[in-house]
C-alpha positions as CSV (number, residue, x, y, z in Angstrom):
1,X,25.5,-83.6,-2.0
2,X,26.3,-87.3,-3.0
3,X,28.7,-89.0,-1.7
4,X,31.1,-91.6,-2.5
5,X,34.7,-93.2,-1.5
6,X,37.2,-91.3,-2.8
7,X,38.2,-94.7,-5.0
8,X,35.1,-94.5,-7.5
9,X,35.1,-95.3,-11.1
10,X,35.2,-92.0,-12.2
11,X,37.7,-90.8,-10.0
12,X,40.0,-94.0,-10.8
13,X,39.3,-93.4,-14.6
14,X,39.9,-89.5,-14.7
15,X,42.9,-90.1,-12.5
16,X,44.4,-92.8,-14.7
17,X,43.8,-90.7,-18.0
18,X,45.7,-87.6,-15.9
19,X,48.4,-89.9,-14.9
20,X,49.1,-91.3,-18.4
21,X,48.4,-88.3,-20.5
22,X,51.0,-86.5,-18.1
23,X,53.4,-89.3,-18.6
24,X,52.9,-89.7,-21.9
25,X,53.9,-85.7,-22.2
26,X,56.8,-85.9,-20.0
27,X,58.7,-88.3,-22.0
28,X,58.6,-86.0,-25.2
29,X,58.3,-81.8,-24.3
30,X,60.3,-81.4,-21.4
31,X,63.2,-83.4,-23.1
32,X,62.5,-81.2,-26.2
33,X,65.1,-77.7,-25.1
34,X,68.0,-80.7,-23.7
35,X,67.9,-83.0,-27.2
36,X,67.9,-79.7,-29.6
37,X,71.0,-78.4,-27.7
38,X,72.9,-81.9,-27.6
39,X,72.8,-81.7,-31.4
40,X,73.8,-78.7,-31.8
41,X,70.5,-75.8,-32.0
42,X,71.0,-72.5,-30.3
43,X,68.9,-70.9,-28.3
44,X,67.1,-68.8,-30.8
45,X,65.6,-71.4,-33.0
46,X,65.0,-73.6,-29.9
47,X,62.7,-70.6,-28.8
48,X,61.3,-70.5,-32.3
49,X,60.3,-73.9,-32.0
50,X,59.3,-73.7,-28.8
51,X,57.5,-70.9,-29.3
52,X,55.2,-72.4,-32.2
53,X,54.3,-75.3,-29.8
54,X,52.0,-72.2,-28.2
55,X,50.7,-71.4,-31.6
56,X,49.3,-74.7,-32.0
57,X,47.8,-74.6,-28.7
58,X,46.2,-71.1,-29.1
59,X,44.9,-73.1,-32.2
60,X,44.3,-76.6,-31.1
61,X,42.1,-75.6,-27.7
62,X,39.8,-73.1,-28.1
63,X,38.8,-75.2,-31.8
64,X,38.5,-78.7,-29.9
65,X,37.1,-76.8,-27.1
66,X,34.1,-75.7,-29.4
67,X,34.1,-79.1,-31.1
68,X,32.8,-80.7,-27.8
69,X,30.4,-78.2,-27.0
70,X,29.0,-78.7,-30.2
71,X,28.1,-82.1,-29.6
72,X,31.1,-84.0,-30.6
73,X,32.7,-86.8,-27.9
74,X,35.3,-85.4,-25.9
75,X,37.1,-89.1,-25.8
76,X,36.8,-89.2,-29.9
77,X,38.8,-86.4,-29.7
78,X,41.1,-87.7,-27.4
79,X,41.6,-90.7,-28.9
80,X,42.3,-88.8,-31.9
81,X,44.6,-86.6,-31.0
82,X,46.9,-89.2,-29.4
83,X,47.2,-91.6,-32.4
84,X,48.0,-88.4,-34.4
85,X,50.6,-87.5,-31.9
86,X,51.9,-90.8,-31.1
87,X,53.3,-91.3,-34.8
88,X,54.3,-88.1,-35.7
89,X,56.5,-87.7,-32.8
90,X,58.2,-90.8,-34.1
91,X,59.4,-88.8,-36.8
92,X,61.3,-86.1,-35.2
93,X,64.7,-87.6,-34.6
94,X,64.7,-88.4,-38.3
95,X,64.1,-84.7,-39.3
96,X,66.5,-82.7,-37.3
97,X,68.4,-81.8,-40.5
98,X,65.2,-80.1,-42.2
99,X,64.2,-77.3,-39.6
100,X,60.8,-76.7,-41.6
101,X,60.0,-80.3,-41.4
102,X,60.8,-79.9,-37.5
103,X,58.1,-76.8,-37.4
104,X,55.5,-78.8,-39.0
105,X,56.1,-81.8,-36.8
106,X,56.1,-80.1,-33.6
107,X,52.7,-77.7,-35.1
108,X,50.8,-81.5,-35.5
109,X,51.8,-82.5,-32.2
110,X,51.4,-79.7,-29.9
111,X,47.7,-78.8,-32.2
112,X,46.7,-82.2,-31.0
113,X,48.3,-83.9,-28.0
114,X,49.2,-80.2,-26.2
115,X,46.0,-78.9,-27.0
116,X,44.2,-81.7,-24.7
117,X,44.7,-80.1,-21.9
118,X,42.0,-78.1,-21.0
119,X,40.3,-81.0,-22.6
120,X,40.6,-83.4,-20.0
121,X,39.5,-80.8,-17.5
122,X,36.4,-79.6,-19.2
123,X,35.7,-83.1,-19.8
124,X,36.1,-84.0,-15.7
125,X,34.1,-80.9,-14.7
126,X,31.2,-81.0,-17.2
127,X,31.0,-84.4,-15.6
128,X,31.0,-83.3,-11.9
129,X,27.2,-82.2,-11.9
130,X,25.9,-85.7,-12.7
131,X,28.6,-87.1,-10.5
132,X,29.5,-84.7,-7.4
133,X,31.5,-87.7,-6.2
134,X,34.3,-86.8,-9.0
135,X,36.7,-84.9,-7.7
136,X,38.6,-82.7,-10.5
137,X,41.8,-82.1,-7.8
138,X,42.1,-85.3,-7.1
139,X,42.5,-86.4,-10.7
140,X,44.5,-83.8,-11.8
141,X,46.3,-84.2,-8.6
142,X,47.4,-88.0,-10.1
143,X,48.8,-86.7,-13.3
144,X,51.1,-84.6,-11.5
145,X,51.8,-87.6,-9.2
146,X,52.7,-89.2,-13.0
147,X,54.6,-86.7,-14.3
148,X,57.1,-86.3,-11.2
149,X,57.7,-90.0,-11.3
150,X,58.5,-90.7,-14.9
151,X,60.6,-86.9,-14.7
152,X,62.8,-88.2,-12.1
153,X,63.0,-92.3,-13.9
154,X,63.1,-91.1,-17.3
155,X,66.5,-88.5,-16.5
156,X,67.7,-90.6,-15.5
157,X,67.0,-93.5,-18.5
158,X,68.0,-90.5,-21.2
159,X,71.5,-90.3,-19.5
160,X,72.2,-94.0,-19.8
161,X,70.5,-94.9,-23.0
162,X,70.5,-91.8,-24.8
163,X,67.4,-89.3,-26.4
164,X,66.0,-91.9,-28.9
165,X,64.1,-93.2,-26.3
166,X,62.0,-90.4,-25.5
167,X,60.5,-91.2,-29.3
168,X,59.3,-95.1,-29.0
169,X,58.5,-94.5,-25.1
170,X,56.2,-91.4,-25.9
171,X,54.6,-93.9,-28.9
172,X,53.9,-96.4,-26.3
173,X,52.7,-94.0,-23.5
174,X,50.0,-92.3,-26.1
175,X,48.1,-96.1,-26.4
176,X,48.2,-96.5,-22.7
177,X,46.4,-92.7,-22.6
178,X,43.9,-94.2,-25.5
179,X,42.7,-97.0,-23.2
180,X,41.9,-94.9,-20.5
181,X,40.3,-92.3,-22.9
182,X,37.9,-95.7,-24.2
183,X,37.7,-96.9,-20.0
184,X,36.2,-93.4,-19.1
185,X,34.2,-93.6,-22.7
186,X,32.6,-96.5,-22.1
187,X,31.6,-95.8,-18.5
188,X,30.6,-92.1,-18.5
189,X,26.6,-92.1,-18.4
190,X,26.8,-87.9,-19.1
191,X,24.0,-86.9,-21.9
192,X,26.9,-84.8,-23.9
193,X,23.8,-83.7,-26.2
194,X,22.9,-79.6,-25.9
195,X,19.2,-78.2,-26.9
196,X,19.4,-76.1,-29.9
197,X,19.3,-72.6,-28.6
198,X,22.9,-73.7,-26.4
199,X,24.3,-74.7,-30.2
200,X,23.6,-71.4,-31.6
201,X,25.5,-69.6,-29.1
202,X,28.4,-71.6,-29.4
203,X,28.4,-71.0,-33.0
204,X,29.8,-67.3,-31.8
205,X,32.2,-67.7,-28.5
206,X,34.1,-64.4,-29.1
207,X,30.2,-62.0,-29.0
208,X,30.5,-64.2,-25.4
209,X,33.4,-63.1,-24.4
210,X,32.8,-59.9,-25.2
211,X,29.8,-59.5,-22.5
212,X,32.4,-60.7,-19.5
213,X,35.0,-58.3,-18.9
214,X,36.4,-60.0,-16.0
215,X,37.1,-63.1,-17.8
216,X,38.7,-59.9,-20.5
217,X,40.5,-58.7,-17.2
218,X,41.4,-62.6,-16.2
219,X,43.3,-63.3,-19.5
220,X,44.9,-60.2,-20.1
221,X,46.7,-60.9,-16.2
222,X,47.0,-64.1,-16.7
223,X,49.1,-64.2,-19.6
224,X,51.1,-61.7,-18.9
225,X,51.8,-63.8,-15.2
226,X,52.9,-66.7,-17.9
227,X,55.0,-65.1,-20.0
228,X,57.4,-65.1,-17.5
229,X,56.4,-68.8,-15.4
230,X,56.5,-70.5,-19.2
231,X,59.5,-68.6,-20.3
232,X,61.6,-69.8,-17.0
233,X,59.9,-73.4,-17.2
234,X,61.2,-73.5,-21.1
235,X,65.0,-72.4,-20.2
236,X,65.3,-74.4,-16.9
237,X,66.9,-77.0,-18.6
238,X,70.0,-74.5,-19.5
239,X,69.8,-72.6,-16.5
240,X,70.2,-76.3,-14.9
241,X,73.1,-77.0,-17.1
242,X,74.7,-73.5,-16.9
243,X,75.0,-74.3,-12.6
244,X,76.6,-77.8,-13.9
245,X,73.2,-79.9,-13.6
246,X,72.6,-83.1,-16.1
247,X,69.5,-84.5,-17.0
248,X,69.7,-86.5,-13.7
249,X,69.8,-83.1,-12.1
250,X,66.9,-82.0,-14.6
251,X,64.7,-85.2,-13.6
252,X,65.1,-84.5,-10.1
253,X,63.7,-81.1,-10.7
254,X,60.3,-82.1,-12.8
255,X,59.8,-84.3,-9.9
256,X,59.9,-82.0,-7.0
257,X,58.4,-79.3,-9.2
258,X,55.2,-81.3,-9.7
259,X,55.1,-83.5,-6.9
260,X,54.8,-80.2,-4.8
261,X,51.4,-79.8,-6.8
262,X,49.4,-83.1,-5.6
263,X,48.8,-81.8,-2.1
264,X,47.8,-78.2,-3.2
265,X,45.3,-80.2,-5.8
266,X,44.3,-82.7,-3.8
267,X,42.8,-79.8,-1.0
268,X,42.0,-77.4,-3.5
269,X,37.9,-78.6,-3.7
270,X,37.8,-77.9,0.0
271,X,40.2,-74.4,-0.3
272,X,37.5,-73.8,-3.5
273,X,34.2,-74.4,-0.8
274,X,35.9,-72.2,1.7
275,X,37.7,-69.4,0.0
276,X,37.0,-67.0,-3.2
277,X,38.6,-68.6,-6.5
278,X,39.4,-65.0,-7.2
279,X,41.3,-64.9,-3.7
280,X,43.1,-68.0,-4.3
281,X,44.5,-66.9,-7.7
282,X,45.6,-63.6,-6.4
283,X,47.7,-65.3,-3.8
284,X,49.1,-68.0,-6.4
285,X,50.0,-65.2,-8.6
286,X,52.3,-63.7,-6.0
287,X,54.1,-67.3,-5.7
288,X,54.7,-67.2,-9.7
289,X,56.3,-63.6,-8.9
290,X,58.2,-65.1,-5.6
291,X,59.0,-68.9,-8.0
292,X,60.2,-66.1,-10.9
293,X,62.4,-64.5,-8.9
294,X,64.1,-67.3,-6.5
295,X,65.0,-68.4,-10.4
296,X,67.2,-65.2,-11.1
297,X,69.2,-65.2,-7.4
298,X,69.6,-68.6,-6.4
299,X,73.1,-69.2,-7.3
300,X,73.4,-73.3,-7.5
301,X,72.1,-76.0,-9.3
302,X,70.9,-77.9,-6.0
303,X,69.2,-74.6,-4.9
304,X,67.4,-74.7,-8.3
305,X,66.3,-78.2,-7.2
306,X,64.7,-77.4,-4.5
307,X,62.9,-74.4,-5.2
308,X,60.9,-76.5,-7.9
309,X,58.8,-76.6,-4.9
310,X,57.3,-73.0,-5.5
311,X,55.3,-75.1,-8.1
312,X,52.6,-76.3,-5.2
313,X,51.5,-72.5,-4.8
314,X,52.0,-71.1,-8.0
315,X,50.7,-73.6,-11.0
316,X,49.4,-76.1,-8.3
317,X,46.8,-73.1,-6.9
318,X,46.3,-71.1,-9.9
319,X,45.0,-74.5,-11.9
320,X,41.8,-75.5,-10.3
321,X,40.8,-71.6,-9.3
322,X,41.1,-70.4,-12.5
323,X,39.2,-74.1,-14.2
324,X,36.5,-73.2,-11.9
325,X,36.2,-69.3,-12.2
326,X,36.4,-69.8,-16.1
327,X,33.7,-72.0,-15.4
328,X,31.4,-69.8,-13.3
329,X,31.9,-66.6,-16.0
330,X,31.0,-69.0,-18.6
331,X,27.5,-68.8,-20.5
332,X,25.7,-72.3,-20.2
333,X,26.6,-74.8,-22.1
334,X,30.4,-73.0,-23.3
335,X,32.7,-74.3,-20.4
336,X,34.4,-76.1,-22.5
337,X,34.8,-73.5,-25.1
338,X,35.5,-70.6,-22.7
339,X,38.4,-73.4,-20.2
340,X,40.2,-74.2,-23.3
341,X,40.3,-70.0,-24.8
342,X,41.6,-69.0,-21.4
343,X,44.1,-72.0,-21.4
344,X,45.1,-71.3,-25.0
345,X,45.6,-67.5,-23.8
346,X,47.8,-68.3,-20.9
347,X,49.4,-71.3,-22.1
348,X,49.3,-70.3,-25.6
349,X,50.3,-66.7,-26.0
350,X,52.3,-66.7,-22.4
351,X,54.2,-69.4,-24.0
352,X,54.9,-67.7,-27.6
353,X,56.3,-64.8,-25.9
354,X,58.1,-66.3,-23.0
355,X,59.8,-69.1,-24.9
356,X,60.5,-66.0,-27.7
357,X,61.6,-63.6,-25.8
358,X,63.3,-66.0,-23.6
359,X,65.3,-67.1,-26.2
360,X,66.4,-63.2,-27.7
361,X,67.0,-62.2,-24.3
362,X,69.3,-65.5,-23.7
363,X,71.3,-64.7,-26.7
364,X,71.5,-60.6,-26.1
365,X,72.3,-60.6,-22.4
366,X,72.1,-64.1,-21.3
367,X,70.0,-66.0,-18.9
368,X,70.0,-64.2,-15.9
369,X,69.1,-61.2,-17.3
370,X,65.9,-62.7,-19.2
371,X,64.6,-63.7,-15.1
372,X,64.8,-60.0,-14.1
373,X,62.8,-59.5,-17.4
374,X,60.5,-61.9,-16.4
375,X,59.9,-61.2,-12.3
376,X,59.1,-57.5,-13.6
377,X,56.6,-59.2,-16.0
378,X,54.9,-61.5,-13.7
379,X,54.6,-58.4,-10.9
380,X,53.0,-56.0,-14.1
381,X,49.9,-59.1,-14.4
382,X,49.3,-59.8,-11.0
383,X,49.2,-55.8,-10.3
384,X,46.2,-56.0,-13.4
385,X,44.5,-58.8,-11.8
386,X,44.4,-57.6,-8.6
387,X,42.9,-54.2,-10.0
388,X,40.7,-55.9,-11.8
389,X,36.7,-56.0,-12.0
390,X,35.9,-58.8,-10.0
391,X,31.7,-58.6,-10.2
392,X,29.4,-58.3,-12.3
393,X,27.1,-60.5,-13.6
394,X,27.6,-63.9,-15.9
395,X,26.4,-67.1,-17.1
396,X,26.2,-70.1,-15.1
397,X,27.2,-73.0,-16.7
């Protein structure tokens, strides 16, 4: 294998677009749940809204996803996206009062800026066999590094300045991603073109997925697993509250929660050369149950803190296993298309039905009882991954 520094281009350009598209992101939809319920939304429509941000991503992946594997740039889309997103976020404080005018904004923005992703990642692992120097884990690795740093700065901004800068700093944020999106643009040497007979078969991804029962297996599980890890993530803001926490208190807890994920990331090519990817996302699985459930009995707002950490084992593992046993089940030339369906799945439908349910099982019975709900949903899909196929043959891509 080639080798490089770990401080290459292409690991300097991936890992700036991670870092920014992550910050960008964190000043708008964590804040979302805190700003709706300062002026005055209950938990229902919050988990409506919520909710239909996973729509658009069940959308907005798997159709960008096939997009690029048809031949069209995966930075054009980027670019895009973000100067779609950028503006229409601008209009959400000004539309509070007109709840369908909310959906649509929130539809455009999650269908665009949510939806990229799985983007990114296809985009840095289509790229790693012309560069085996790029190191996926590393670069997502500095987006988490990003989004723990402006969690923890930008609480604590919100608390003394107020929501409406979330708005014009997620504006700003979106034309810092853009450059990087041009930097890596300009710089990536990849022939993106595919022969004809790889075009054709993109032109039907679901008679694909139809031939791979595991990845069947893998998405069924998987979603099920984050029904439960999106739901909590959704209503962490009110548990937070509920246990006296501000947005301080909130900050502090985005932090930790994906600071804990660099150093899982940052190993997880050498845990990926010496390890199964199935084995490692059977053992992160059982840290969502574990995260799930530490979220229904700890009993303080400081002890919610602090077991943000749970993050490094659960999402920080699960991430690049499941990017690269997507990618081995793939057909050639469909990574993309087959990373952003199982993304769409998991973060799609998981979140639809966590941040749903989470918000009618809030308002029936209250918070505690939707993370019992929850830890028995995240033990029912790792029980139906572990019992799942795990051979057979599939495409290489």
């Amino acid at each position: 294998m080639i080798k490089r520094k770990i401080f290459n281009i292409d690991n300097i350009g991936f890992g700036g677009l991670q870092w920014f598209y992550w910050t960008t992101y964190c000043t708008f939809f964590p804040f979302i749940v805190p700003y709706l319920k300062s002026i005055g939304y209950d938990e229902i429509r919050i988990g409506v809204l919520m909710s239909l941000i996973a729509v658009a991503c069940i959308l907005g992946q798997p159709f960008w996803g096939s997009m690029i594997d048809r031949n069209i740039s995966a930075g054009k889309v980027l670019v895009f996206s973000f100067l779609v997103s950028g503006a229409t976020a601008l209009l959400f404080p000004h539309v509070t009062g007109f709840f369908v005018l909310l959906i649509m904004i929130v539809l455009i923005v999650s269908f665009t800026e949510n939806s990229m992703q799985s983007i990114i990642d296809s985009w840095a692992m289509n790229n790693i066999p012309s560069k085996p120097w790029l190191d996926y884990g590393l670069t997502r690795g500095m987006g988490s590094l990003g989004y723990a740093i402006t969690a923890v700065i930008f609480g604590i901004l919100l608390d003394r300045f107020g929501y409406g800068l979330m708005f014009y700093a997620h504006f700003a944020l979106s034309f810092v991603t853009i450059g990087f999106c041009l930097f890596i643009s300009r710089n990536n040497k990849l022939t993106e073109s595919k022969p004809d007979h790889v075009r054709q078969s993109i032109s039907i991804p679901f008679l694909s997925i139809g031939r791979s029962p595991r990845f069947i297996w893998f998405l069924i599980s998987s979603t099920i697993i984050y029904i439960g890890f999106l739901g909590t993530a959704t209503f962490l803001p009110l548990l937070l509250a509920d246990k006296g926490g501000d947005n301080k208190a909130l900050g502090l807890a985005l932090f930790i929660l994906a600071a804990s994920e660099f150093p899982v990331l940052f190993a997880s090519k050498k845990l990926l050369e010496r390890y199964k990817d199935t084995t490692l996302i059977m053992v992160s699985m059982a840290f969502f149950v574990l995260r799930i459930f530490l979220h229904a009995v700890i009993p303080t707002a400081e002890g919610l803190i602090i077991i943000q950490a749970t993050q490094a084992l659960s999402f920080g593992l699960f991430l690049p296993s499941a990017v690269h046993y997507v990618k081995r089940l793939a057909p050639v030339g469909m990574s993309a298309t087959f990373i952003t369906i199982a993304s769409s799945c998991y973060f799609g439908i998981g979140g639809i039905l966590g941040n749903f349910l989470g918000g009618l099982l809030i308002d029936l019975a209250g918070i505690r009882s939707m993370l019992w709900c929850f830890t028995v949903s995240s033990v029912i899909g790792a029980f139906v991954f572990f019992v799942s196929p795990k051979s057979g043959s599939s495409g290489v891509s």
